[in-house]
C-alpha positions as CSV (number, residue, x, y, z in Angstrom):
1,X,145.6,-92.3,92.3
2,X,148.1,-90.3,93.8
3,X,146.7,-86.6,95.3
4,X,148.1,-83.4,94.7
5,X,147.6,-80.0,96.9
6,X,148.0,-76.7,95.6
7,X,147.7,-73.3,97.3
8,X,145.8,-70.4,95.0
9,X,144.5,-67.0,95.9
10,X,140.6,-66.8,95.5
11,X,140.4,-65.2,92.3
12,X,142.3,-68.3,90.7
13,X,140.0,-70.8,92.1
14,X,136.9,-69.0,91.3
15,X,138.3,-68.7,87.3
16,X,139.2,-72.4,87.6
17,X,135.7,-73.7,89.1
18,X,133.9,-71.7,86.3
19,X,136.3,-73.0,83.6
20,X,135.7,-76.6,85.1
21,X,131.9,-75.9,85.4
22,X,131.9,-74.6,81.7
23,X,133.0,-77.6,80.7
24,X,130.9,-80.2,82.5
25,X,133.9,-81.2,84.5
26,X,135.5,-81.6,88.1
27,X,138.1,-79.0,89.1
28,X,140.3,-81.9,89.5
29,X,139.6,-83.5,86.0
30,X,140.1,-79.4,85.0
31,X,143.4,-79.2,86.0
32,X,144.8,-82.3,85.6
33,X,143.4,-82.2,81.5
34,X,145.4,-78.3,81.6
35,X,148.7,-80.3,83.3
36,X,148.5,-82.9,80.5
37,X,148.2,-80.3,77.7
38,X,150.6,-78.5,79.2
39,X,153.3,-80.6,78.6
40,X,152.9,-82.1,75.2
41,X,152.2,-78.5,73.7
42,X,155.2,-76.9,74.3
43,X,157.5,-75.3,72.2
44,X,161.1,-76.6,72.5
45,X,163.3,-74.7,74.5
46,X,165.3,-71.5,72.3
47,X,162.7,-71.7,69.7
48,X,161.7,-68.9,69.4
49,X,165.7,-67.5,69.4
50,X,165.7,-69.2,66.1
51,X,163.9,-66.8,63.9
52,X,166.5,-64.9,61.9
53,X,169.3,-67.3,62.7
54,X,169.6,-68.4,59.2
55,X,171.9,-66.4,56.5
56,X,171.6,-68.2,53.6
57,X,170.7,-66.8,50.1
58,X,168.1,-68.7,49.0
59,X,165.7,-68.5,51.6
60,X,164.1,-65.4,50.2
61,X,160.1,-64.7,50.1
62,X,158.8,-65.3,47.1
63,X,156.5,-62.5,45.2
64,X,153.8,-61.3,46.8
65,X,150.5,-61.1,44.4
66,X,148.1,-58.6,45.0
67,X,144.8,-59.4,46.1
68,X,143.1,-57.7,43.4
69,X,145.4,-58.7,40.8
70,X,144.7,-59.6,37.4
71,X,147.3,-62.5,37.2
72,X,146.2,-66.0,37.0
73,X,146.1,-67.9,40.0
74,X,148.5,-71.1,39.9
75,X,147.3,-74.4,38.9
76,X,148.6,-77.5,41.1
């Protein structure tokens, strides 16, 4: 299995040892698991420049109910 080096200040390394010692792990096993994650959870690129990008009409919020309202509650 190929090897990787990485260069951290102290502080890093202790936070990473405990994180991997939390979780019953090697550092190694640690990091690599937070690399893997790391790539299939993240958000496509301009995402978040999306929001508000639509002008259309009918996407409108629908009516808020109060909490305490005396309205019956849908039935699906």
């Amino acid at each position: 299995m190929p090897q990787l080096s990485l260069y951290i200040d102290e502080k890093t390394l202790k936070n990473v040892e405990k994180a991997a010692k939390t979780e019953h792990v090697s550092i190694s096993k640690w990091v690599c698991g937070k690399l893997k994650k790391s790539f299939n959870e993240d958000w496509p690129e301009n995402y978040f420049n999306l929001f508000g990008s639509i002008s259309d009409d009918s996407f409108s919020r629908p009516k808020q109910c109060s909490k305490f309202s005396s309205e019956p509650r849908e039935e699906f």
